[in-house]
PDB file of N, CA, C, O and CB in Angstrom:
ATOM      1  N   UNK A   1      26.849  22.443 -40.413  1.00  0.00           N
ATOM      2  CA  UNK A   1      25.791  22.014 -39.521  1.00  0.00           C
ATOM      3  C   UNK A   1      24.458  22.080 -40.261  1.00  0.00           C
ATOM      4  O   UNK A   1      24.130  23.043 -40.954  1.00  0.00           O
ATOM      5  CB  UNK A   1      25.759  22.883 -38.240  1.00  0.00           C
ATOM      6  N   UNK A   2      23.683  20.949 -40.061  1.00  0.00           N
ATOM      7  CA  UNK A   2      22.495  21.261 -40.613  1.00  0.00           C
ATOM      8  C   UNK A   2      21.163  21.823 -40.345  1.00  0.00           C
ATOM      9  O   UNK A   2      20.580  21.506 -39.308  1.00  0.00           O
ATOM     10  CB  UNK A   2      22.311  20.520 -40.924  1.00  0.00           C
ATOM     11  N   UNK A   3      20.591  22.694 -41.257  1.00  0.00           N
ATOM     12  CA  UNK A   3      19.780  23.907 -40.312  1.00  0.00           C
ATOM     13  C   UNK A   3      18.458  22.922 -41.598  1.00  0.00           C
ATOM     14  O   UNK A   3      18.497  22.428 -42.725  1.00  0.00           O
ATOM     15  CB  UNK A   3      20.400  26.464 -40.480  1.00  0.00           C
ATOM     16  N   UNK A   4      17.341  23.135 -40.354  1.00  0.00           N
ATOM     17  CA  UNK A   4      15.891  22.890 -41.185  1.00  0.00           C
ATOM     18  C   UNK A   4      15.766  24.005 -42.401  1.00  0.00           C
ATOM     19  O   UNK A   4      16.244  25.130 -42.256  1.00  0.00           O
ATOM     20  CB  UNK A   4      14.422  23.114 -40.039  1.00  0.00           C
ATOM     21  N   UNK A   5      15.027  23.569 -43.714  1.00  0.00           N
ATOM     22  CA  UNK A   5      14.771  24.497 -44.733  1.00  0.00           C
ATOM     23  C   UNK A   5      13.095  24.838 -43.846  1.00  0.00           C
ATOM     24  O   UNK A   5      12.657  25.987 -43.793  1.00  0.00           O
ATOM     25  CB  UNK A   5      14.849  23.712 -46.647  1.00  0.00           C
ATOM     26  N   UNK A   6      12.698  24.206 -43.514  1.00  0.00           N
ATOM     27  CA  UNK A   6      10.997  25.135 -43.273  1.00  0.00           C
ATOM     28  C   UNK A   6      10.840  24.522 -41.691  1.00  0.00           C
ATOM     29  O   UNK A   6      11.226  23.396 -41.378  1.00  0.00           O
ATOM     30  CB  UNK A   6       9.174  24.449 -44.684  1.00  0.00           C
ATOM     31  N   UNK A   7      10.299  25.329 -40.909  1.00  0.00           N
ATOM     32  CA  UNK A   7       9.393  25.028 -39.588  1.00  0.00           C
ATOM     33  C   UNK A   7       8.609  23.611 -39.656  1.00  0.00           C
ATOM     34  O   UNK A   7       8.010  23.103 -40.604  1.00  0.00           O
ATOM     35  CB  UNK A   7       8.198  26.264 -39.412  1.00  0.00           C
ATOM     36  N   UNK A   8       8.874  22.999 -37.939  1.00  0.00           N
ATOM     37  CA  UNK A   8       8.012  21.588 -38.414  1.00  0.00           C
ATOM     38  C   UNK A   8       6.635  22.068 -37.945  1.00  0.00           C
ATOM     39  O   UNK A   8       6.463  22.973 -37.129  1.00  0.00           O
ATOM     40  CB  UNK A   8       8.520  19.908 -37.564  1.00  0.00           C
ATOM     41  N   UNK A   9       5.898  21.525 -38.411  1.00  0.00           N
ATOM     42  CA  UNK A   9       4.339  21.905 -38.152  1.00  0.00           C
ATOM     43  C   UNK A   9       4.115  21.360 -36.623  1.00  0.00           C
ATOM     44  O   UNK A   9       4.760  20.445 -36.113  1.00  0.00           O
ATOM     45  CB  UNK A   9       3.154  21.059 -39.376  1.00  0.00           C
ATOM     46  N   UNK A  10       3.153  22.049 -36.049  1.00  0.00           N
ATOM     47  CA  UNK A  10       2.068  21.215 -34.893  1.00  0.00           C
ATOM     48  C   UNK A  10       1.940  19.625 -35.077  1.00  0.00           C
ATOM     49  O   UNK A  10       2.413  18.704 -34.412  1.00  0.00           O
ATOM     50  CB  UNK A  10       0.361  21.802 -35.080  1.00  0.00           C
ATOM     51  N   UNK A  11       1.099  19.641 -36.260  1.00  0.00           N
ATOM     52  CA  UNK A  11       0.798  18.601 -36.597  1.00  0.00           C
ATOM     53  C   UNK A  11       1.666  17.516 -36.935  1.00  0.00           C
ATOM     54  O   UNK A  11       1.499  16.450 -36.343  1.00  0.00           O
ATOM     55  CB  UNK A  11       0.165  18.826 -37.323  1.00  0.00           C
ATOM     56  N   UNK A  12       2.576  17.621 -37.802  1.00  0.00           N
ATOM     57  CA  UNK A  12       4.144  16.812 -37.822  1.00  0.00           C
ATOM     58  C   UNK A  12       4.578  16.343 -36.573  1.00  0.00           C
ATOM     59  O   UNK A  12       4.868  15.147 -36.545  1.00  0.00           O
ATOM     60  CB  UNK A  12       5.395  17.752 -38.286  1.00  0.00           C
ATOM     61  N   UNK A  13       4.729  17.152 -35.252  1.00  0.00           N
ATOM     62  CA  UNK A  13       5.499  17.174 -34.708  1.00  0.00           C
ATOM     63  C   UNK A  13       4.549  16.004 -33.725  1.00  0.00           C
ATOM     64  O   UNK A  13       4.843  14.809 -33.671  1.00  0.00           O
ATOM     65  CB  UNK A  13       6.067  18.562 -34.417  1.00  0.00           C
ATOM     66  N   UNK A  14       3.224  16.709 -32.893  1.00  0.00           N
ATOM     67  CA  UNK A  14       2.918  15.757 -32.718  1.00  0.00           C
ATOM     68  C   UNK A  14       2.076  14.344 -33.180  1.00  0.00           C
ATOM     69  O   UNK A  14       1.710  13.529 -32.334  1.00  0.00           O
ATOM     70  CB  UNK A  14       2.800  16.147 -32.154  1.00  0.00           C
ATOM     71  N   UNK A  15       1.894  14.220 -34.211  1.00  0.00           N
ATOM     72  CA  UNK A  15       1.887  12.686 -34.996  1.00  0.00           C
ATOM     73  C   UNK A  15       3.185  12.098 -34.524  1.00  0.00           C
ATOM     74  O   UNK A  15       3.157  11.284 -33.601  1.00  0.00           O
ATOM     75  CB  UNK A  15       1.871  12.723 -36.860  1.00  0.00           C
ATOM     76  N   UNK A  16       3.891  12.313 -34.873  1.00  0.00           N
ATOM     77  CA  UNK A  16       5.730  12.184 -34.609  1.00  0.00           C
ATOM     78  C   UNK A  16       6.127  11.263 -33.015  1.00  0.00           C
ATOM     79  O   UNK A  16       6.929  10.426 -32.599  1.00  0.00           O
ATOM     80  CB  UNK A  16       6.539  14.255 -34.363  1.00  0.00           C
ATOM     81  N   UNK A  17       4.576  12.356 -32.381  1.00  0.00           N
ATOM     82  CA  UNK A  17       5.096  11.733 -31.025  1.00  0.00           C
ATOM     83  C   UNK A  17       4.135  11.290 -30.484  1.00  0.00           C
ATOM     84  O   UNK A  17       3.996  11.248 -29.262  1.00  0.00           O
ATOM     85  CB  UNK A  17       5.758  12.543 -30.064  1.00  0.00           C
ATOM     86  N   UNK A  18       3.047  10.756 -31.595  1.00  0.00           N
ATOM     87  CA  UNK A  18       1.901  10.029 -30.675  1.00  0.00           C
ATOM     88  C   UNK A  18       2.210   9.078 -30.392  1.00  0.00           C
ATOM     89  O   UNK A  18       1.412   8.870 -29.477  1.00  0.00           O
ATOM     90  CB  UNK A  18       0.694   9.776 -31.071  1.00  0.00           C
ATOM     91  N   UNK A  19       3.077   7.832 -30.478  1.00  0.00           N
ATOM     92  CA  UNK A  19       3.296   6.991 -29.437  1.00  0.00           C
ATOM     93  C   UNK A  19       3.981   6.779 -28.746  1.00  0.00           C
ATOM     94  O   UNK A  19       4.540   5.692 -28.605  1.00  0.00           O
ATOM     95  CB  UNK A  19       3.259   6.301 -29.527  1.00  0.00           C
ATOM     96  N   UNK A  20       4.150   7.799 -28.081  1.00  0.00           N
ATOM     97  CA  UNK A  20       5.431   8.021 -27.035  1.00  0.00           C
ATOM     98  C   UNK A  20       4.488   8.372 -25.655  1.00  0.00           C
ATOM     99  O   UNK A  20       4.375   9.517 -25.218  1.00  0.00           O
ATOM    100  CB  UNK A  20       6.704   9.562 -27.571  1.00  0.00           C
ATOM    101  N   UNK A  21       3.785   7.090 -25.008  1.00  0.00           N
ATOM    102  CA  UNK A  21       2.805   7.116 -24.070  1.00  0.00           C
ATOM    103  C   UNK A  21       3.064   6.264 -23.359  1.00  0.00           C
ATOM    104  O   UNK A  21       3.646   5.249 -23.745  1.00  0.00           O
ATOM    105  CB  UNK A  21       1.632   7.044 -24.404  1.00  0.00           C
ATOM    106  N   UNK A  22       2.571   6.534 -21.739  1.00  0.00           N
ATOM    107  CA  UNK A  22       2.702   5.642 -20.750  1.00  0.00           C
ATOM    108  C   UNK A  22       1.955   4.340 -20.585  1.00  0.00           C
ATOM    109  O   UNK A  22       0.779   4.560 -20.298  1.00  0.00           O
ATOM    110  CB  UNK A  22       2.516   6.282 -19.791  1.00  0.00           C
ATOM    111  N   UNK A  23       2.243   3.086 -20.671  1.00  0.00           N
ATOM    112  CA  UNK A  23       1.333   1.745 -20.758  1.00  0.00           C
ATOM    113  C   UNK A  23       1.179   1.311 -19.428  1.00  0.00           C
ATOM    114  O   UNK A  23       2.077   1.349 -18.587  1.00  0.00           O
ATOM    115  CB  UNK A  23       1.962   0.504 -21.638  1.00  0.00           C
ATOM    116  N   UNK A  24      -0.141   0.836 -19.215  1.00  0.00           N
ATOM    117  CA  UNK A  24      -0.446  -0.174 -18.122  1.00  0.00           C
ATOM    118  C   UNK A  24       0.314  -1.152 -17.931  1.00  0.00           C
ATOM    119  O   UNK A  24       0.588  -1.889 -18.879  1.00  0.00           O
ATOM    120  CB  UNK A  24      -1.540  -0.735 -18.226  1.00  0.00           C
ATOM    121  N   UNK A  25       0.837  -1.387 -16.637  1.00  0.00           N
ATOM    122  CA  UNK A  25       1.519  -2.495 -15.811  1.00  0.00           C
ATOM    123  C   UNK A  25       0.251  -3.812 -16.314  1.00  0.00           C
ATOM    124  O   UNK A  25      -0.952  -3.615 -16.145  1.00  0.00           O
ATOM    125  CB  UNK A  25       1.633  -2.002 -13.729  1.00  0.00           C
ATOM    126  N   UNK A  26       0.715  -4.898 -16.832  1.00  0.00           N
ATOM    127  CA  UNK A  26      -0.106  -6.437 -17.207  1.00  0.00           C
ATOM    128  C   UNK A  26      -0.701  -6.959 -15.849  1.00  0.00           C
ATOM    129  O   UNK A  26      -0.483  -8.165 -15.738  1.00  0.00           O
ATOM    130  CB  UNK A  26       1.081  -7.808 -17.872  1.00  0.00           C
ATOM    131  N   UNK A  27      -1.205  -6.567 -15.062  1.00  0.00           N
ATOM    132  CA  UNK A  27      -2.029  -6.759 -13.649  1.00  0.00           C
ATOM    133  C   UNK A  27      -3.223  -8.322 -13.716  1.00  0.00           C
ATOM    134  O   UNK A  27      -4.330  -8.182 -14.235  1.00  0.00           O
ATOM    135  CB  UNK A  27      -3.145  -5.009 -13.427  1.00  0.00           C
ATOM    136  N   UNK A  28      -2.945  -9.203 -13.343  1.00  0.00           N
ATOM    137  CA  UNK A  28      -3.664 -10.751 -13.216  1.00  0.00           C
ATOM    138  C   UNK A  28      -3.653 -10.890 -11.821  1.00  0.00           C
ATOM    139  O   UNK A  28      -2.921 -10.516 -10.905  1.00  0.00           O
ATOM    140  CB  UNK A  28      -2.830 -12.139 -13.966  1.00  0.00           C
ATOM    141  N   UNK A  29      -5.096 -11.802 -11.982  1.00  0.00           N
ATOM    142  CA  UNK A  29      -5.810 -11.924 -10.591  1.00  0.00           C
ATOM    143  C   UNK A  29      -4.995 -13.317 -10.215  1.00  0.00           C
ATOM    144  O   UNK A  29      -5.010 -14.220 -11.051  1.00  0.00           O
ATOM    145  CB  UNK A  29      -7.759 -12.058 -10.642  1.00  0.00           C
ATOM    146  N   UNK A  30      -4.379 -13.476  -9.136  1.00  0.00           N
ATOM    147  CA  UNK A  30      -3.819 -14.724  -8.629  1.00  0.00           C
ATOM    148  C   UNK A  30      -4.876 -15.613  -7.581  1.00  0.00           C
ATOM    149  O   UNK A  30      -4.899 -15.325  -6.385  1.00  0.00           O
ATOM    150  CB  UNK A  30      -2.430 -14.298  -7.847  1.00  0.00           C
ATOM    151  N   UNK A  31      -5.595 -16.524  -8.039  1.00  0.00           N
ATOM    152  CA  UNK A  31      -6.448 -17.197  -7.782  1.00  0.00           C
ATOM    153  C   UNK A  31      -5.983 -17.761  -5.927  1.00  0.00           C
ATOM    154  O   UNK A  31      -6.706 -17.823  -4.933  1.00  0.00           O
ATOM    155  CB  UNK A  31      -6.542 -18.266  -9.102  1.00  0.00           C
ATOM    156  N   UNK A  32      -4.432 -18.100  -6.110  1.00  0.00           N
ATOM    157  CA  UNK A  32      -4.011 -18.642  -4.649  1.00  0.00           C
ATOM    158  C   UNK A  32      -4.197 -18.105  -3.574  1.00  0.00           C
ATOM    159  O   UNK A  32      -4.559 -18.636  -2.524  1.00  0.00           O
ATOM    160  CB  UNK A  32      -2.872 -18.818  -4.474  1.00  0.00           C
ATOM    161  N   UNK A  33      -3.863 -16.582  -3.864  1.00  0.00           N
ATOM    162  CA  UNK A  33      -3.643 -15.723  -2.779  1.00  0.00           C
ATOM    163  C   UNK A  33      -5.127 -14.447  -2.808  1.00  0.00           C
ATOM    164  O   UNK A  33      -5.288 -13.631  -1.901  1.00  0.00           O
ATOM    165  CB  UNK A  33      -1.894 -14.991  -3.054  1.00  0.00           C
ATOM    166  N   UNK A  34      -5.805 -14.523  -3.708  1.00  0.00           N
ATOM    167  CA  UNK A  34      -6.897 -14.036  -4.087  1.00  0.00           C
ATOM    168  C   UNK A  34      -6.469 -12.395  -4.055  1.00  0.00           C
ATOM    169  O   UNK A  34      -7.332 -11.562  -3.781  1.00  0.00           O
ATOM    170  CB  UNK A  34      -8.119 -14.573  -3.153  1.00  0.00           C
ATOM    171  N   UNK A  35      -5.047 -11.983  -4.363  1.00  0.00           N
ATOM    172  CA  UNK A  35      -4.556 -10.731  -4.798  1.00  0.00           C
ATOM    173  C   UNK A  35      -4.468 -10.466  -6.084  1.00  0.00           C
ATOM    174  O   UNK A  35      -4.360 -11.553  -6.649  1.00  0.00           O
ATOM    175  CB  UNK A  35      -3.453 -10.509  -4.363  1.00  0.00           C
ATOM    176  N   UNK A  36      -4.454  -9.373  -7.064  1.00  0.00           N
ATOM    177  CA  UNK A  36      -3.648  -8.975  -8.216  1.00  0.00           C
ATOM    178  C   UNK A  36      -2.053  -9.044  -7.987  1.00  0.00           C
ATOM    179  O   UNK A  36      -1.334  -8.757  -7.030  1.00  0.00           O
ATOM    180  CB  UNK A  36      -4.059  -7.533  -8.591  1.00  0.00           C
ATOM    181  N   UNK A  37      -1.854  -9.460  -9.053  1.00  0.00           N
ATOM    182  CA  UNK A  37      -0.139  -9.190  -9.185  1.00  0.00           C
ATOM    183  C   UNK A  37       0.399  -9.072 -10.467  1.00  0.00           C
ATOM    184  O   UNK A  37      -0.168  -9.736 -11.335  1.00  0.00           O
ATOM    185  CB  UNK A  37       0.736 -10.339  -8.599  1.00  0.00           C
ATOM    186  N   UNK A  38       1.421  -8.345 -10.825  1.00  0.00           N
ATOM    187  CA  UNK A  38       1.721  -8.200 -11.954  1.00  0.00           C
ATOM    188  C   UNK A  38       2.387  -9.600 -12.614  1.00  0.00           C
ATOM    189  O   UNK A  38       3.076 -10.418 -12.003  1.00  0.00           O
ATOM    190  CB  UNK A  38       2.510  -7.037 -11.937  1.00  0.00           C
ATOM    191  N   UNK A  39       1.988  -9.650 -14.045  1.00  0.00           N
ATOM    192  CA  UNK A  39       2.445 -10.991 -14.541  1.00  0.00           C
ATOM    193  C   UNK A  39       3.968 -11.484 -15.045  1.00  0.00           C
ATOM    194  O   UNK A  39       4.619 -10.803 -15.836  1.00  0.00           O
ATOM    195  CB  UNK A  39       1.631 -11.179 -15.609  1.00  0.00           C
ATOM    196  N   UNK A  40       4.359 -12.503 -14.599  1.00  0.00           N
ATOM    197  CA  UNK A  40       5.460 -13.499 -14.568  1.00  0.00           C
ATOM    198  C   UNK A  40       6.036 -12.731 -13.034  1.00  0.00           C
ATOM    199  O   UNK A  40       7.187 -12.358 -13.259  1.00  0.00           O
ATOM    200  CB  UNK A  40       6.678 -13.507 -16.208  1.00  0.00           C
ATOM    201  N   UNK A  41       5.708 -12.443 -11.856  1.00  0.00           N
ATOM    202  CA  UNK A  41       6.608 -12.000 -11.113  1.00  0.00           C
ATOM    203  C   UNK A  41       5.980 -13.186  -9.659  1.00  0.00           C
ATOM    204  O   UNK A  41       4.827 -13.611  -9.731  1.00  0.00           O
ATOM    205  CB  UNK A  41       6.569 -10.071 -11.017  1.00  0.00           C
ATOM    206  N   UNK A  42       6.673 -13.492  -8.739  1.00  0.00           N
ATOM    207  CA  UNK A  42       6.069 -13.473  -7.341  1.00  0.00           C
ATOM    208  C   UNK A  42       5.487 -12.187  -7.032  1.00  0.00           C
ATOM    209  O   UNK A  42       5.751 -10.995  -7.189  1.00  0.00           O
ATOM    210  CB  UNK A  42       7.085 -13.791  -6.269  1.00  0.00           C
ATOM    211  N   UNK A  43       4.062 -13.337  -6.238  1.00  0.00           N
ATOM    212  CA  UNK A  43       3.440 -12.588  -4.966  1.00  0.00           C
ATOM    213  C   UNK A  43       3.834 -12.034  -4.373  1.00  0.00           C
ATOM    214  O   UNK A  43       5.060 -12.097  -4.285  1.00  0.00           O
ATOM    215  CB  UNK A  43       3.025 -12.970  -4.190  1.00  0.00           C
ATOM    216  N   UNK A  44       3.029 -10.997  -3.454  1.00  0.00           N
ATOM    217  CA  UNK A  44       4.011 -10.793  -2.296  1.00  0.00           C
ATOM    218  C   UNK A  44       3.924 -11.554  -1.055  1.00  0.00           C
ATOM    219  O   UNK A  44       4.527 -11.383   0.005  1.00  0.00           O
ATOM    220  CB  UNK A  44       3.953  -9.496  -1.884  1.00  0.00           C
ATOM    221  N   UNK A  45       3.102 -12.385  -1.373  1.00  0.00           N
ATOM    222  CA  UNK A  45       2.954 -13.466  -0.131  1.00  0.00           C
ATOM    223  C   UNK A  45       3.830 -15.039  -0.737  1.00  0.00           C
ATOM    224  O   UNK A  45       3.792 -16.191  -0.305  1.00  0.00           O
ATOM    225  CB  UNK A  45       0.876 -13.811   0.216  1.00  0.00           C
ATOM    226  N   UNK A  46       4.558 -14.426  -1.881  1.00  0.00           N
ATOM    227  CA  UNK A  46       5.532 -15.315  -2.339  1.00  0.00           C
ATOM    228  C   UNK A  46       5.040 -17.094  -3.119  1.00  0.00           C
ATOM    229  O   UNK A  46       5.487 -18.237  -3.025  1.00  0.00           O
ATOM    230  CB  UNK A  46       6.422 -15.432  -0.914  1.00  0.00           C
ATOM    231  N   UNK A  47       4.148 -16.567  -3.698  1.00  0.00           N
ATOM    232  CA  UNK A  47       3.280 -17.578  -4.685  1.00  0.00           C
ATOM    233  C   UNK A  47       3.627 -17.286  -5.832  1.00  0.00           C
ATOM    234  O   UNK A  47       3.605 -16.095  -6.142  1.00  0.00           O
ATOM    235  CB  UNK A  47       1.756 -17.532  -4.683  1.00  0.00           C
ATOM    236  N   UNK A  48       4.210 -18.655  -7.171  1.00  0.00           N
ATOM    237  CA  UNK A  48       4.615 -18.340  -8.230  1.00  0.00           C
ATOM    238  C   UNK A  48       4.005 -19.594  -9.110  1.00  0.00           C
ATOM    239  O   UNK A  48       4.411 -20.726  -8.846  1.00  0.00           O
ATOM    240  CB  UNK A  48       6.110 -18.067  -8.172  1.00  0.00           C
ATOM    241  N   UNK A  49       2.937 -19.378 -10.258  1.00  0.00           N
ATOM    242  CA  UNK A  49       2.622 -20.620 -10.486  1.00  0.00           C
ATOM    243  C   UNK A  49       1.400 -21.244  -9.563  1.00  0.00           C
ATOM    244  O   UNK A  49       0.962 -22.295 -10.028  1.00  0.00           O
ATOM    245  CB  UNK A  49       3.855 -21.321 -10.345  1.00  0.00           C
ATOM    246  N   UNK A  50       0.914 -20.900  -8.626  1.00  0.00           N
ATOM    247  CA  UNK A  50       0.235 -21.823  -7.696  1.00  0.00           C
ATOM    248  C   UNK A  50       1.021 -22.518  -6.708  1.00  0.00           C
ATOM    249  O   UNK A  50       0.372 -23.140  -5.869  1.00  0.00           O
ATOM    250  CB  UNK A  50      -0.421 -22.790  -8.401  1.00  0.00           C
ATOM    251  N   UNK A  51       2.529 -22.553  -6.608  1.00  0.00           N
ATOM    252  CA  UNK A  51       3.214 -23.165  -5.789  1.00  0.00           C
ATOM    253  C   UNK A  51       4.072 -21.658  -4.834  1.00  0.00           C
ATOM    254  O   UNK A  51       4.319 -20.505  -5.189  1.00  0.00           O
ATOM    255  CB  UNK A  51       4.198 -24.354  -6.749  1.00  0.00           C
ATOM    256  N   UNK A  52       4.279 -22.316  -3.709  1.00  0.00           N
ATOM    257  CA  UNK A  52       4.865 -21.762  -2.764  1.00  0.00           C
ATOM    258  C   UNK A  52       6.471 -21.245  -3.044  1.00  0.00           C
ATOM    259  O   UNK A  52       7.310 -22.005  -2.561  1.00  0.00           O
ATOM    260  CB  UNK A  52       4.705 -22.708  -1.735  1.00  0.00           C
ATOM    261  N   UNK A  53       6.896 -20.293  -3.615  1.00  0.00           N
ATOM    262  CA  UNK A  53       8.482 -20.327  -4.005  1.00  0.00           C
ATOM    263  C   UNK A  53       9.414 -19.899  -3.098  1.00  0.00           C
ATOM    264  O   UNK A  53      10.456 -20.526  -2.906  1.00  0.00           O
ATOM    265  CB  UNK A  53       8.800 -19.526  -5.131  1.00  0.00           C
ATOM    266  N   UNK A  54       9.037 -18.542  -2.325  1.00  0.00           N
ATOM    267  CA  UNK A  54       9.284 -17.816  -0.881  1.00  0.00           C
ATOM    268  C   UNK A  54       8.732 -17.738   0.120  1.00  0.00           C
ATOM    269  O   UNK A  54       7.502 -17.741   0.170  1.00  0.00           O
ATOM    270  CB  UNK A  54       9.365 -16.837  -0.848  1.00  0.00           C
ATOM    271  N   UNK A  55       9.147 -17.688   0.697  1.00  0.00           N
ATOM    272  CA  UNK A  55       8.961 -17.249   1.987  1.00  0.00           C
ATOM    273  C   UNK A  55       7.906 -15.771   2.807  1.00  0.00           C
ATOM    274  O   UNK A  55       8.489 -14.702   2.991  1.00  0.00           O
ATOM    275  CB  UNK A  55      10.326 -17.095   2.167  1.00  0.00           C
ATOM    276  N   UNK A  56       6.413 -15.914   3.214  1.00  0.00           N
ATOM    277  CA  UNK A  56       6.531 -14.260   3.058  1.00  0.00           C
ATOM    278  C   UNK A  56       6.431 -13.841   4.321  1.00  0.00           C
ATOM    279  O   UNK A  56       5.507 -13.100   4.657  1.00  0.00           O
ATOM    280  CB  UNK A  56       5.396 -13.470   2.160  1.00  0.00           C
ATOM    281  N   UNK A  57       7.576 -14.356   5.371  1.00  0.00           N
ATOM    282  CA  UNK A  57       7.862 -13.762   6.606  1.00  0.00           C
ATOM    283  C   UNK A  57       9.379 -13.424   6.101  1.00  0.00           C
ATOM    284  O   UNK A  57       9.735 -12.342   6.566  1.00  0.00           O
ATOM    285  CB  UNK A  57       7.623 -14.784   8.049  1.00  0.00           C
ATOM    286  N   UNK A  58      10.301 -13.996   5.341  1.00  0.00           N
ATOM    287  CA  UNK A  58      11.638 -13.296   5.210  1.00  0.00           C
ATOM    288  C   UNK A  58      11.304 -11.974   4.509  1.00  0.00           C
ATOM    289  O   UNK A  58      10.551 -11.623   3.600  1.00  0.00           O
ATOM    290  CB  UNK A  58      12.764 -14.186   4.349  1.00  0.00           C
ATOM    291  N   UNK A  59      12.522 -11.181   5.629  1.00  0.00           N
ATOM    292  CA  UNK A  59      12.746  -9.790   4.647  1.00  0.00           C
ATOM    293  C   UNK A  59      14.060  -9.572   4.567  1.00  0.00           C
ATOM    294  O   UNK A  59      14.886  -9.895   5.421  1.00  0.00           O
ATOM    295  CB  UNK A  59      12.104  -8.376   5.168  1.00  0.00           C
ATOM    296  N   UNK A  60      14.269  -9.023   3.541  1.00  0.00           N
ATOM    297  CA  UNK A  60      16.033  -9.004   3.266  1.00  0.00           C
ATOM    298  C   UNK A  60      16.365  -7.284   3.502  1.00  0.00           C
ATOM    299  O   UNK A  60      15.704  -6.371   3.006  1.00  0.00           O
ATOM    300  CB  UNK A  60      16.576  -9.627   1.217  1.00  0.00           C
ATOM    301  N   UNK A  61      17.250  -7.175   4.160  1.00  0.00           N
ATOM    302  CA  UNK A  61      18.008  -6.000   4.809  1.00  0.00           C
ATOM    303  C   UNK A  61      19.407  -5.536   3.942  1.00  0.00           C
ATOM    304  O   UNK A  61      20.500  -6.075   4.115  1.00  0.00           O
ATOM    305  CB  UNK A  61      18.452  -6.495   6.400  1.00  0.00           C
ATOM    306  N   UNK A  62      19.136  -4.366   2.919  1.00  0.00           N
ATOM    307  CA  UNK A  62      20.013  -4.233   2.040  1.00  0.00           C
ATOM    308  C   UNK A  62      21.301  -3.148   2.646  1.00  0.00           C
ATOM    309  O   UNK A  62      21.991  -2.332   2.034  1.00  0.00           O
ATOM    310  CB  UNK A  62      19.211  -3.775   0.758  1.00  0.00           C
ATOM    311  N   UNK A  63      21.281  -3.458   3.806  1.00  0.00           N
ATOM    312  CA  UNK A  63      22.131  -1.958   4.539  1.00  0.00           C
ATOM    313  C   UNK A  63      23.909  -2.426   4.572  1.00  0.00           C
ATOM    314  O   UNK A  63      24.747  -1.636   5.007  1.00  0.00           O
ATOM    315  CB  UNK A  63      21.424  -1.596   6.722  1.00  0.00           C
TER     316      UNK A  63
END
């Protein structure tokens, strides 16, 4: 089994793990519905593109 020859430092360790960080959700202003929404997804008033894709009186019942 392999055992470390020396202690990892503070510093090693976290350099090591500086980019291991939480990123912002890509958030765009949707001009149609004058909401934010995250990008490439439907609205929630079901706008994709500027065009109408859903419905935003259906709700789907996963029971």
């Amino acid at each position: 089994m392999a055992v470390p020859a020396r202690k990892t430092s503070k510093q090693k360790k976290r350099s090591r793990r500086g980019h291991i960080k939480l990123t912002t959700p890509a958030m765009h202003y949707d001009a149609t519905t004058g909401e934010y929404r995250l990008s490439h997804r439907v609205s929630p008033k079901g706008f994709y593109k500027g065009r109408q894709v859903a419905n935003e009186n259906k709700q789907q019942n996963n029971d």
